[in-house]
PDB file with one MODEL, atoms N, CA, C and O in Angstrom:
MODEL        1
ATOM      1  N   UNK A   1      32.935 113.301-141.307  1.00  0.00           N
ATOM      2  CA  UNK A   1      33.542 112.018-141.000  1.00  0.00           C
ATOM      3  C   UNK A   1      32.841 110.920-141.788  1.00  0.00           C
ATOM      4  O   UNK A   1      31.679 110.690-141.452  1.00  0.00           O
ATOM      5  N   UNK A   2      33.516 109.991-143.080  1.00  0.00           N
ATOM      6  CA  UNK A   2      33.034 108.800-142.922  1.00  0.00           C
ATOM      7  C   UNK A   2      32.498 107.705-142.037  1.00  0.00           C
ATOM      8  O   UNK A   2      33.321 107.169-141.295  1.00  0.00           O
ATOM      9  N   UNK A   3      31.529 107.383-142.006  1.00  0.00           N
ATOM     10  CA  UNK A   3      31.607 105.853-141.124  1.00  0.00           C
ATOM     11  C   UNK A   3      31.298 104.617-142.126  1.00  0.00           C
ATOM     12  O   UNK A   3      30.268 104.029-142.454  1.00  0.00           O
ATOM     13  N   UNK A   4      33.441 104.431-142.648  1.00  0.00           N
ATOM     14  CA  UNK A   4      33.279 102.700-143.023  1.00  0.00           C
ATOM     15  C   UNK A   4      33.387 101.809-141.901  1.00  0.00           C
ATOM     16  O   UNK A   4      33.611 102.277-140.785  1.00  0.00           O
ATOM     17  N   UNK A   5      33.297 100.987-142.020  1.00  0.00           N
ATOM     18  CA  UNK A   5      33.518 100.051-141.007  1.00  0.00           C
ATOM     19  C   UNK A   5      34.955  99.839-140.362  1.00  0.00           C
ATOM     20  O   UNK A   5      35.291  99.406-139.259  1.00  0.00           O
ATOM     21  N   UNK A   6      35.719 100.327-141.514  1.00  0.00           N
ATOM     22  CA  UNK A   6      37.449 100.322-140.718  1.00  0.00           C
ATOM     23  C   UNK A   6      37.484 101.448-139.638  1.00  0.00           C
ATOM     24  O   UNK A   6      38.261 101.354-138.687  1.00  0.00           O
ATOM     25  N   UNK A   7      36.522 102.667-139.804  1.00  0.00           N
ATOM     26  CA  UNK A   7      36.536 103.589-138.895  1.00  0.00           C
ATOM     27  C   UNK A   7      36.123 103.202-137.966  1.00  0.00           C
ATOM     28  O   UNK A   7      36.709 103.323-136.890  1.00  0.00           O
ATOM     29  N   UNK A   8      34.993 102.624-138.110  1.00  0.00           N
ATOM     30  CA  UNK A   8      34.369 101.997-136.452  1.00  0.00           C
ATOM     31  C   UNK A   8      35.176 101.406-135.734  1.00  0.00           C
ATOM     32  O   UNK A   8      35.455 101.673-134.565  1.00  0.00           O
ATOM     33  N   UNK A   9      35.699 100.360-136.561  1.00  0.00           N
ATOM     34  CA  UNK A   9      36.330  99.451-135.696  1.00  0.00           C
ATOM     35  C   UNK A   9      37.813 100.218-135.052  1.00  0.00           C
ATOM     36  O   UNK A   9      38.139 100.188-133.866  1.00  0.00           O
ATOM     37  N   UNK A  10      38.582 100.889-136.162  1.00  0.00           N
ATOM     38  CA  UNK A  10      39.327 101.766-135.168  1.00  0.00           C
ATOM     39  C   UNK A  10      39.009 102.592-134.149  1.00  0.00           C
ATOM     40  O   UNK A  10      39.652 102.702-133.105  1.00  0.00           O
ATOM     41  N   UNK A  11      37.554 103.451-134.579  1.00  0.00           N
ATOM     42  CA  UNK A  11      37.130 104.265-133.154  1.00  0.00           C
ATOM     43  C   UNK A  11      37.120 103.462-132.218  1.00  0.00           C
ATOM     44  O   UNK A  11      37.912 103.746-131.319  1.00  0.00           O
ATOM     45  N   UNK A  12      36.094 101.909-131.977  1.00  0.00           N
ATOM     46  CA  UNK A  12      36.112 101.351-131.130  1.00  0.00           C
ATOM     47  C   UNK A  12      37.324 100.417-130.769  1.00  0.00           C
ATOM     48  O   UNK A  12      37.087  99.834-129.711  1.00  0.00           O
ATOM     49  N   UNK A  13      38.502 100.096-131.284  1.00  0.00           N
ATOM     50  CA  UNK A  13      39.729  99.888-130.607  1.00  0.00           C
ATOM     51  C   UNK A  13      39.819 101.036-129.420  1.00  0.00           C
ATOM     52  O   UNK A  13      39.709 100.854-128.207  1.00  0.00           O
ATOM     53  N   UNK A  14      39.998 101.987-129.966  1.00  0.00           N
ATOM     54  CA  UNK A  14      40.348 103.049-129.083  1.00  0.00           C
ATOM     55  C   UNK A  14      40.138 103.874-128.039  1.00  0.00           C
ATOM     56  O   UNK A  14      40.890 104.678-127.488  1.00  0.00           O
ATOM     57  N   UNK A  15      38.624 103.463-127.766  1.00  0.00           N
ATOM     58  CA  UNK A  15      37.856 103.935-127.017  1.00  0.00           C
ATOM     59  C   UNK A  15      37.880 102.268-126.169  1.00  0.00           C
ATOM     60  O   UNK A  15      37.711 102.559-124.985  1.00  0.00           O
ATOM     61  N   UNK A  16      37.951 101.442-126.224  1.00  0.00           N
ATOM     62  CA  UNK A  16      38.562 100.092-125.874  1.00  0.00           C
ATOM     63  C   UNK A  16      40.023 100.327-124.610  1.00  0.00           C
ATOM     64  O   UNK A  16      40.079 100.238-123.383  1.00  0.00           O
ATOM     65  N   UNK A  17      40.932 100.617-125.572  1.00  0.00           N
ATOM     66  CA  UNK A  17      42.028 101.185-124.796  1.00  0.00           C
ATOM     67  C   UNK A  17      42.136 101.822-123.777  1.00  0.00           C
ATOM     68  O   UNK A  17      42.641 101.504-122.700  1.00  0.00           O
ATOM     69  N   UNK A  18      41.559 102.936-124.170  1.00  0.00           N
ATOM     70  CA  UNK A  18      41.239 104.278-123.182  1.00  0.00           C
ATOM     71  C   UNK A  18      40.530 104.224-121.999  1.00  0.00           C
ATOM     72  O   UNK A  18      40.747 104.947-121.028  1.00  0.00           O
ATOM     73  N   UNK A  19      39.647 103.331-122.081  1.00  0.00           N
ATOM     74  CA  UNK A  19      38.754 103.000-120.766  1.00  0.00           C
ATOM     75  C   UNK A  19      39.793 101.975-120.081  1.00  0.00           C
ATOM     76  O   UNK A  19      40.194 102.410-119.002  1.00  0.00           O
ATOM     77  N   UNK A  20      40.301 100.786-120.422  1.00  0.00           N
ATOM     78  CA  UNK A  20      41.048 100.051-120.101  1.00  0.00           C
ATOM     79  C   UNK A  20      42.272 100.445-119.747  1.00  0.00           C
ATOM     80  O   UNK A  20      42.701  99.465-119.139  1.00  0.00           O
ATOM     81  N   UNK A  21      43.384 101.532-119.741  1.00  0.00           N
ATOM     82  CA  UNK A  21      43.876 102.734-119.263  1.00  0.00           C
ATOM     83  C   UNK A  21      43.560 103.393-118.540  1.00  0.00           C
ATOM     84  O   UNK A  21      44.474 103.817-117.832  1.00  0.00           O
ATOM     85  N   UNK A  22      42.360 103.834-118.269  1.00  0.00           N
ATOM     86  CA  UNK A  22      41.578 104.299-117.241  1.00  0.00           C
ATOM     87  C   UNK A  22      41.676 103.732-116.295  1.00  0.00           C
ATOM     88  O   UNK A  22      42.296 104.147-115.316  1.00  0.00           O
ATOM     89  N   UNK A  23      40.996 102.484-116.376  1.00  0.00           N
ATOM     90  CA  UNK A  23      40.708 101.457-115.161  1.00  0.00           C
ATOM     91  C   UNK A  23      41.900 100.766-114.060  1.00  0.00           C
ATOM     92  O   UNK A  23      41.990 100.182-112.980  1.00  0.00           O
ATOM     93  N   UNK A  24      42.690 101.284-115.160  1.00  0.00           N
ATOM     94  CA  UNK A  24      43.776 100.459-114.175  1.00  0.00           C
ATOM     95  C   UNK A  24      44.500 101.569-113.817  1.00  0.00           C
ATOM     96  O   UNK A  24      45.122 101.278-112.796  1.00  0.00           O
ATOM     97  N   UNK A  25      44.761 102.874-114.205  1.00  0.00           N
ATOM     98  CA  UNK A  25      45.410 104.489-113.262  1.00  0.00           C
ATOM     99  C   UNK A  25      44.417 104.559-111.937  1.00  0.00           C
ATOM    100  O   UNK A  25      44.846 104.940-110.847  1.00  0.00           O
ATOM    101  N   UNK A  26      42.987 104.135-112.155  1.00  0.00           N
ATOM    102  CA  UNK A  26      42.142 104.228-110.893  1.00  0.00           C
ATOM    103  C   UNK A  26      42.680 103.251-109.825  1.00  0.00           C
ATOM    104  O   UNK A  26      42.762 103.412-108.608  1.00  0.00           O
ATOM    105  N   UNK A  27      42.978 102.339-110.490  1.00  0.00           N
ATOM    106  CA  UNK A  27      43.022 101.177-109.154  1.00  0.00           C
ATOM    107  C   UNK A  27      44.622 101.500-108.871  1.00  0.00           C
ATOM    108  O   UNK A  27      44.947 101.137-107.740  1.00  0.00           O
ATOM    109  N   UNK A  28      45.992 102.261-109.844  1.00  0.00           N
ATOM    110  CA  UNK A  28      47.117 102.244-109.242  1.00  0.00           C
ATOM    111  C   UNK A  28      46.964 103.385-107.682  1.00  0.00           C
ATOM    112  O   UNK A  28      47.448 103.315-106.553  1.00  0.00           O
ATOM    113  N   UNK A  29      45.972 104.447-108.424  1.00  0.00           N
ATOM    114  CA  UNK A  29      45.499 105.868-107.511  1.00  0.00           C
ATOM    115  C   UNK A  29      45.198 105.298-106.259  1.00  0.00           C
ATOM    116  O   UNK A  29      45.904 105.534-105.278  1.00  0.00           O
ATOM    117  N   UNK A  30      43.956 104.381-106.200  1.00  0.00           N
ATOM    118  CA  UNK A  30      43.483 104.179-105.151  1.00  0.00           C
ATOM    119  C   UNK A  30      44.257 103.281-104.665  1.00  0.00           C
ATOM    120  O   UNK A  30      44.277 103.653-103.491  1.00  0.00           O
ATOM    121  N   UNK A  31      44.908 102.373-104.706  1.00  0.00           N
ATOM    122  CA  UNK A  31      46.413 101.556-104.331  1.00  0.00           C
ATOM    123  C   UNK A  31      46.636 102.652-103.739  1.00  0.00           C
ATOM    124  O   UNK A  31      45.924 102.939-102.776  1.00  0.00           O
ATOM    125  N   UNK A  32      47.833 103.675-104.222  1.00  0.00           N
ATOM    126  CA  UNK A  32      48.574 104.826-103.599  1.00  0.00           C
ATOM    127  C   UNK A  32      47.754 105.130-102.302  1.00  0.00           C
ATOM    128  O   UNK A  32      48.052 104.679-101.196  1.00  0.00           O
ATOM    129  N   UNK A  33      46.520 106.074-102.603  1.00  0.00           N
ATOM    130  CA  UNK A  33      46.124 106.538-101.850  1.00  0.00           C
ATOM    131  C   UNK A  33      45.766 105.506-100.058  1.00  0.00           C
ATOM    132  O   UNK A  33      45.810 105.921 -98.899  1.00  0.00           O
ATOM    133  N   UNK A  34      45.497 104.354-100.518  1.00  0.00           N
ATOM    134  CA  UNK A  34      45.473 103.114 -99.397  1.00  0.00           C
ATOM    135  C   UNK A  34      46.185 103.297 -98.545  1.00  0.00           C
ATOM    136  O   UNK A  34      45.843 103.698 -97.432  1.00  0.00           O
ATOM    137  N   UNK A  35      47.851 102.920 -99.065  1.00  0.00           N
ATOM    138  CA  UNK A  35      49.145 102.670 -98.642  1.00  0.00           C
ATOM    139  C   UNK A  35      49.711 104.567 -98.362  1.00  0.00           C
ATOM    140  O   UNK A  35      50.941 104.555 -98.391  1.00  0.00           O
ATOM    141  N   UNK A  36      49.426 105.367 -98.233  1.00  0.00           N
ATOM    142  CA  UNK A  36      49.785 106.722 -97.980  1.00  0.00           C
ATOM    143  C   UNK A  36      48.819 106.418 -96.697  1.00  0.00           C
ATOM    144  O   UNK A  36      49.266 106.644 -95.572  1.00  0.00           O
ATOM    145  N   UNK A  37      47.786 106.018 -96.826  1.00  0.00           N
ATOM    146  CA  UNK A  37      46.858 106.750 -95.600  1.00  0.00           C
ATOM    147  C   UNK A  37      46.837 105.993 -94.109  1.00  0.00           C
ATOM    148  O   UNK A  37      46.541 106.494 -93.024  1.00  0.00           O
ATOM    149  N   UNK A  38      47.332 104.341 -94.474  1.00  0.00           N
ATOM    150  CA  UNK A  38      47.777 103.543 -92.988  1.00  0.00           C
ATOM    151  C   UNK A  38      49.163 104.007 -92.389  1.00  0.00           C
ATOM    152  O   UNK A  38      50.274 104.195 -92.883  1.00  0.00           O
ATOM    153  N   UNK A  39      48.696 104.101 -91.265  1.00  0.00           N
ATOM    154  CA  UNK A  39      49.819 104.690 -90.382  1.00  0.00           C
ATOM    155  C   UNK A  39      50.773 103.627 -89.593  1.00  0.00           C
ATOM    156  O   UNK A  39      50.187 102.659 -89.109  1.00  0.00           O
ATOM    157  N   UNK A  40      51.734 103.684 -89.471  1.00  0.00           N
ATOM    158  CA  UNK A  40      52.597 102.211 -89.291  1.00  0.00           C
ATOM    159  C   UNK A  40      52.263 102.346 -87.366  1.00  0.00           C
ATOM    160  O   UNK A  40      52.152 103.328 -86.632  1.00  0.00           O
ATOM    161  N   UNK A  41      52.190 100.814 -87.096  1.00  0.00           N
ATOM    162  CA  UNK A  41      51.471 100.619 -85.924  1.00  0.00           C
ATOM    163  C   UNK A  41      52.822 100.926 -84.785  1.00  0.00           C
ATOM    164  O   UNK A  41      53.925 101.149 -85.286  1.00  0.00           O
ATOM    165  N   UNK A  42      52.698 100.924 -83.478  1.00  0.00           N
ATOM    166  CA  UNK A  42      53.816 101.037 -82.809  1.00  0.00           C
ATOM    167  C   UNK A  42      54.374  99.744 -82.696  1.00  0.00           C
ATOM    168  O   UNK A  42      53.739  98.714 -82.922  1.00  0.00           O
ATOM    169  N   UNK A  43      55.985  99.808 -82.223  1.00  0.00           N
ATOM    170  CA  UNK A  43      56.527  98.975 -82.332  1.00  0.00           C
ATOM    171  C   UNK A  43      56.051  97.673 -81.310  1.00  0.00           C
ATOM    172  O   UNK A  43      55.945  96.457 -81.466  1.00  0.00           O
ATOM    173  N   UNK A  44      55.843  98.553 -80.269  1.00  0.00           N
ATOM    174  CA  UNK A  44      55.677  97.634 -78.951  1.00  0.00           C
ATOM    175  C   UNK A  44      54.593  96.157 -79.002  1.00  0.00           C
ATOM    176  O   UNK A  44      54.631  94.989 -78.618  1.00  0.00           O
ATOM    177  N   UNK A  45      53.472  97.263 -79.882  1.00  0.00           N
ATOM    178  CA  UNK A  45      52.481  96.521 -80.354  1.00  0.00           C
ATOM    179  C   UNK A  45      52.226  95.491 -81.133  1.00  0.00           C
ATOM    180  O   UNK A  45      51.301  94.679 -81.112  1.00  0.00           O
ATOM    181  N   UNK A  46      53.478  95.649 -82.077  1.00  0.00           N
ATOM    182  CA  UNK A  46      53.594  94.569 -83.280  1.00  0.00           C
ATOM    183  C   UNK A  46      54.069  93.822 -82.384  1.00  0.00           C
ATOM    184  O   UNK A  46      53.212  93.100 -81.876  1.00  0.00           O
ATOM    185  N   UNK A  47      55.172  93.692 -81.950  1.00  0.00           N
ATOM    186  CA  UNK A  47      55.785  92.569 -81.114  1.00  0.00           C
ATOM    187  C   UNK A  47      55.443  91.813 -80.146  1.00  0.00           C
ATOM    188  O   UNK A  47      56.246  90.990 -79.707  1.00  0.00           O
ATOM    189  N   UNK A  48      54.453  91.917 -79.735  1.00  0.00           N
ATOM    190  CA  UNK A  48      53.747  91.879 -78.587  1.00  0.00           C
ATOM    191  C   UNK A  48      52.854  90.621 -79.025  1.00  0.00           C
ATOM    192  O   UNK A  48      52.272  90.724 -80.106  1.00  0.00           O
ATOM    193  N   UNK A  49      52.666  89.240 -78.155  1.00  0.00           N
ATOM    194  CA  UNK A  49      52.585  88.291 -78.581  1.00  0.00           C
ATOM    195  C   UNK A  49      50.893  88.150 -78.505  1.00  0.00           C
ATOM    196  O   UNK A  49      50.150  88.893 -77.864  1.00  0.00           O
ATOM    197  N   UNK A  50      50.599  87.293 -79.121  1.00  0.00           N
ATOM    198  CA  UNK A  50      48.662  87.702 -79.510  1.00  0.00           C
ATOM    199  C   UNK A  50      47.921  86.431 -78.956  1.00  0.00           C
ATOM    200  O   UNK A  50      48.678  85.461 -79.003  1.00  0.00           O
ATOM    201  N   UNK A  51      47.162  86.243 -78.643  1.00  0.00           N
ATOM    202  CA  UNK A  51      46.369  84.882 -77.677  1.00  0.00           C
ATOM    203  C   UNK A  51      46.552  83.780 -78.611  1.00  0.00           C
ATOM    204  O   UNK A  51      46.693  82.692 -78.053  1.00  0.00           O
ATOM    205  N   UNK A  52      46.591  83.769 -79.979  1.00  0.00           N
ATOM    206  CA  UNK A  52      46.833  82.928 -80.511  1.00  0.00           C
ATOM    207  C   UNK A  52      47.786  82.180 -80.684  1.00  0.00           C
ATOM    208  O   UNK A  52      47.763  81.040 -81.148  1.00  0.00           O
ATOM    209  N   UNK A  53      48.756  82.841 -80.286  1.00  0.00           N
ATOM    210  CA  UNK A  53      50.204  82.509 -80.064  1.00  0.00           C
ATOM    211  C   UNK A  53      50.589  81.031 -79.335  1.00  0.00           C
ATOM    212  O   UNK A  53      51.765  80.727 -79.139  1.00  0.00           O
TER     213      UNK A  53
ENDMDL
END
């Protein structure tokens, strides 16, 4: 492998990308996984008027 400087800078575009691609499939995952794992409350309960009321 050469290393001119156009290589670098393309390796490091890309490795730029890739982490930044990364980072944000983690946070859609852990999103998902959030919203899969709360269980919807009973009805009675939601409706049900709160001291603050």
């Amino acid at each position: 492998m050469y290393l001119t400087p156009d290589y670098v800078k393309a390796e490091t575009d890309y490795r730029r990308e890739r982490i930044t691609r990364e980072y944000r499939a983690a946070n859609r995952r852990k999103r998902a996984e959030r919203t899969a794992r709360t269980e919807p409350r009973h009805a009675r309960r939601v409706l049900r008027p709160t001291t603050a009321a």
